[in-house]
TISE-934726 format. One record per residue (C-alpha): residue in three letters; x, y negated, z negated. Coordinates in nm, 3 decimals. Layout:
% TISE-934726
<atom res="ala" east="X" north="Y" up="Z"/>
...
END
This chain:
% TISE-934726
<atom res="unk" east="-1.938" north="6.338" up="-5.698"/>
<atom res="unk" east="-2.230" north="6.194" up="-5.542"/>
<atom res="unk" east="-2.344" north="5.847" up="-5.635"/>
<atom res="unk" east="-2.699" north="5.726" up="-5.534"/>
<atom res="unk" east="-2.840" north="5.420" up="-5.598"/>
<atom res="unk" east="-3.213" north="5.285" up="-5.640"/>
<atom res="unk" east="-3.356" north="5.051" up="-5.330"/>
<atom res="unk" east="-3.421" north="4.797" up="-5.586"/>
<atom res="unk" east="-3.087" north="4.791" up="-5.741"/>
<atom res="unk" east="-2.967" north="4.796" up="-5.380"/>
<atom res="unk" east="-3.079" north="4.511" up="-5.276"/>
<atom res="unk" east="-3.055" north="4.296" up="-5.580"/>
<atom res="unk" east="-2.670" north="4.368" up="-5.497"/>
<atom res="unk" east="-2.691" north="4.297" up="-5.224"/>
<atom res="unk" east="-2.815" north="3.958" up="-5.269"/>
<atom res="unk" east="-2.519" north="3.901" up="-5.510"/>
<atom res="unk" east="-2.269" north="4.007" up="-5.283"/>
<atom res="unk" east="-2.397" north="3.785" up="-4.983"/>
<atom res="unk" east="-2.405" north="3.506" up="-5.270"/>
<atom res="unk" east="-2.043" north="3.563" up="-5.387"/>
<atom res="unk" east="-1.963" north="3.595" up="-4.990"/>
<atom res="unk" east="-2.052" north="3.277" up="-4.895"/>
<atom res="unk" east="-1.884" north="3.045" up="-5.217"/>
<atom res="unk" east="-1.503" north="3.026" up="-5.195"/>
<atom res="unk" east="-1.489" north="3.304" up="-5.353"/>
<atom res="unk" east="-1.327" north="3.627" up="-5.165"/>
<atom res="unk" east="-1.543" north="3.928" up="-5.077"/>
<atom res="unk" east="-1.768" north="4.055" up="-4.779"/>
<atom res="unk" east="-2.129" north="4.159" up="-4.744"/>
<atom res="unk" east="-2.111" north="4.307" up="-4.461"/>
<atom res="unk" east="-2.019" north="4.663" up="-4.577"/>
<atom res="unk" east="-2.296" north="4.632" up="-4.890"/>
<atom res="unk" east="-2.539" north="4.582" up="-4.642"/>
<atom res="unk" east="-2.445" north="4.873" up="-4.374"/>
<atom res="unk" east="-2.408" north="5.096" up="-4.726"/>
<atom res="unk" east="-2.740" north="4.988" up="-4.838"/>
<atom res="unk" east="-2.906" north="5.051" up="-4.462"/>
<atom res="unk" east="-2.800" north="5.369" up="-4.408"/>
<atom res="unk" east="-2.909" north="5.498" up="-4.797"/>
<atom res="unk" east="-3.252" north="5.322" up="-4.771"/>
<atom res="unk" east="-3.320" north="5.267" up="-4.371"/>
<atom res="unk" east="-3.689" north="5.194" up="-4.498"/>
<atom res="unk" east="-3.503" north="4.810" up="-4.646"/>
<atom res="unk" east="-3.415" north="4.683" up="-4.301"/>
<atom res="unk" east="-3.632" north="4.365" up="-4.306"/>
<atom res="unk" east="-3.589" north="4.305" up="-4.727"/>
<atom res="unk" east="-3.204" north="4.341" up="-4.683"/>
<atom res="unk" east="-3.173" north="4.134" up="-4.417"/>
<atom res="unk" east="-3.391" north="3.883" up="-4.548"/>
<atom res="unk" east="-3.263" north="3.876" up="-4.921"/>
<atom res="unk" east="-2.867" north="3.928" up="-4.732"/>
<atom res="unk" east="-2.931" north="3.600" up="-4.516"/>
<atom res="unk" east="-3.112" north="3.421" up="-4.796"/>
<atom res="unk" east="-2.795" north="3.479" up="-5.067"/>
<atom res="unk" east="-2.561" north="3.430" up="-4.791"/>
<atom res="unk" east="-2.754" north="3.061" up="-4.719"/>
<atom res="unk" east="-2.729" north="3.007" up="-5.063"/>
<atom res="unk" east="-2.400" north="3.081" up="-5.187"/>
<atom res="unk" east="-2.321" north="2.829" up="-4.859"/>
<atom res="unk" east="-2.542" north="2.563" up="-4.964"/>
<atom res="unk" east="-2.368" north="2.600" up="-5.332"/>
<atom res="unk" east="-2.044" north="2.505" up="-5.127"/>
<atom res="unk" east="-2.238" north="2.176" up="-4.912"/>
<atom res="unk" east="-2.337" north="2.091" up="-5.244"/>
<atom res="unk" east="-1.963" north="2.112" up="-5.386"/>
<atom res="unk" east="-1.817" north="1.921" up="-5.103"/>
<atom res="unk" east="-2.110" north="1.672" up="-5.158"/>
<atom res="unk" east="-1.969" north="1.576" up="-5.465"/>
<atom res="unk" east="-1.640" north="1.544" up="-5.370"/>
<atom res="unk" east="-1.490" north="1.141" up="-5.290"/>
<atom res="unk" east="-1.490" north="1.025" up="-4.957"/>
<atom res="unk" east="-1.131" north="0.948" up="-4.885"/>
<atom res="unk" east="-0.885" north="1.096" up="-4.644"/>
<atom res="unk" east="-0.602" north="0.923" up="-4.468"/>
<atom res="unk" east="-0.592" north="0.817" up="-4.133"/>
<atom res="unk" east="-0.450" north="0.974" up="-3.836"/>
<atom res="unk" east="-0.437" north="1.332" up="-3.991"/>
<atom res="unk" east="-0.576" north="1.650" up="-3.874"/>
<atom res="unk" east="-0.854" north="1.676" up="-4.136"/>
<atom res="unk" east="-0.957" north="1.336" up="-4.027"/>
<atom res="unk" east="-1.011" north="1.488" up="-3.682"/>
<atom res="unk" east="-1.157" north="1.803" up="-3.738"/>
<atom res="unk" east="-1.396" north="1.627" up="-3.979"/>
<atom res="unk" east="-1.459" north="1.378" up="-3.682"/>
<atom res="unk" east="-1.560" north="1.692" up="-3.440"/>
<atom res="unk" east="-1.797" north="1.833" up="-3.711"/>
<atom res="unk" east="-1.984" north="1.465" up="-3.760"/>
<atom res="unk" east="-1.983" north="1.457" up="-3.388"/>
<atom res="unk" east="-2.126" north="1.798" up="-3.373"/>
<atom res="unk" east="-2.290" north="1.740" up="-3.675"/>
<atom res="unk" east="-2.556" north="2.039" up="-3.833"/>
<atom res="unk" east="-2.565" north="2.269" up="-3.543"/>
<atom res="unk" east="-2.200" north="2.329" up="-3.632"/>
<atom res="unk" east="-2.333" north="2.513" up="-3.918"/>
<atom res="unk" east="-2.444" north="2.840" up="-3.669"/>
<atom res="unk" east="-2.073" north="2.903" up="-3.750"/>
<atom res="unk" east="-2.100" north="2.905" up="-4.130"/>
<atom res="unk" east="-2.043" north="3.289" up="-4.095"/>
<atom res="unk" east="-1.721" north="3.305" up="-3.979"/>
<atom res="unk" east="-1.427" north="3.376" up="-4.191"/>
<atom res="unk" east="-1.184" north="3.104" up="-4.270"/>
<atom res="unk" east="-1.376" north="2.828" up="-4.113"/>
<atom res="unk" east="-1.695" north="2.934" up="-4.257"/>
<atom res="unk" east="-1.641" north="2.770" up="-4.643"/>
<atom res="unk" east="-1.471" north="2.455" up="-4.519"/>
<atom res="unk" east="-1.732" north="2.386" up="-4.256"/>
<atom res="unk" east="-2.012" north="2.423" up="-4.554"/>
<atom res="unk" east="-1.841" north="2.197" up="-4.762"/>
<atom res="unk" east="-1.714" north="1.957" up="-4.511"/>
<atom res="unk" east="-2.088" north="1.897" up="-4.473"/>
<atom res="unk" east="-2.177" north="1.831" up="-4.740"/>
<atom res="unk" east="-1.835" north="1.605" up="-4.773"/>
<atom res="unk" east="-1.977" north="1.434" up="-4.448"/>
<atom res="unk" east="-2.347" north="1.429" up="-4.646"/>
<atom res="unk" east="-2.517" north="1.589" up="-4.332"/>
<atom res="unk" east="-2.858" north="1.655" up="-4.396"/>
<atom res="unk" east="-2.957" north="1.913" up="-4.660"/>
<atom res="unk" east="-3.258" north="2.054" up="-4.447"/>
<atom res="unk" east="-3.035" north="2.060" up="-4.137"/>
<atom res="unk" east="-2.793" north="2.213" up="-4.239"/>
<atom res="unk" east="-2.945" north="2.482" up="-4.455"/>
<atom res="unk" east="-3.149" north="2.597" up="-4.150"/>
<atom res="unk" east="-2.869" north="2.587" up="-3.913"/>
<atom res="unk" east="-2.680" north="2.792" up="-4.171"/>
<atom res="unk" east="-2.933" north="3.069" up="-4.222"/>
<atom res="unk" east="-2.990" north="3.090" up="-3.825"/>
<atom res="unk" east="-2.588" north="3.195" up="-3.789"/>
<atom res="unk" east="-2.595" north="3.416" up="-4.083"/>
<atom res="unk" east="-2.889" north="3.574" up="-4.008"/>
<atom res="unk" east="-2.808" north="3.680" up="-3.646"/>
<atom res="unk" east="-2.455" north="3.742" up="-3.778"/>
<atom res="unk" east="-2.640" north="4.040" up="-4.049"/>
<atom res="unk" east="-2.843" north="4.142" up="-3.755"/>
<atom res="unk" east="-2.526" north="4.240" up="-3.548"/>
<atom res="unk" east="-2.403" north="4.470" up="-3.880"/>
<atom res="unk" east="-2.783" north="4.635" up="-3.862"/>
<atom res="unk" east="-2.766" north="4.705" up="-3.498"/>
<atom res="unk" east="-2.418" north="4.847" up="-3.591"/>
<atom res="unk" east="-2.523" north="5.064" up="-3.809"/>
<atom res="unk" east="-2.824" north="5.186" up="-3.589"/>
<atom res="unk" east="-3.109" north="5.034" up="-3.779"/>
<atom res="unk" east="-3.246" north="4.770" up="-3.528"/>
END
């Protein structure tokens, strides 16, 4: 059975996935997007922008959960330190917002730490972005 899909209705999943990706919830964008390139090659630039703007958002949705979380943690223990490295670091850290594992908790350890919004949104979107960039070169489109 073949199954095609619509550019359109492509990349409006696309978003969605790269959304979903980036909350705490499980799931990759990565293959939607390489899927999506190699059925419509003529989408490069509106998939990667739409991938890297849902991705951005579904991470700011996370700052913005951590943001409303209490400040308290105990002293001495390792999330006190590794929350100490990303304040030291502070935004920048974001360029690894992409990255599994590490990727949610740094989002919402920002916005636990209340780093700036701006900041961190654009540092976010510059690590996602080059991070969908990789998957398009992978797949032969850039």
């Amino acid at each position: 059975m073949d199954f095609a899909f619509t550019a359109e209705a492509g990349l409006a999943g696309l978003f969605l996935a790269s959304f979903l990706a980036a909350t705490l919830l499980p799931g990759g964008s990565e293959a939607v997007l390489a899927a999506l390139l190699l059925a419509h090659p003529e989408q490069a630039m509106p998939a990667l922008v739409l991938a890297t703007l849902g991705n951005t958002l579904g991470g700011m949705s996370t700052y913005a959960m951590g943001r409303l979380l209490p400040q308290r943690v105990g002293a001495g223990d390792t999330a006190t330190r590794h929350l100490e490295t990303l304040r030291r670091h502070g935004a920048p850290a974001l360029l690894l917002a992409w990255a599994p594992v590490i990727g949610d908790a740094l989002c919402a350890a920002a916005g636990w730490l209340r780093l700036p919004a701006l900041a961190c949104t654009l540092w976010m979107a510059l690590g996602k972005g080059a991070r969908y960039l990789v998957v398009a070169s992978g797949v032969g489109m850039l």
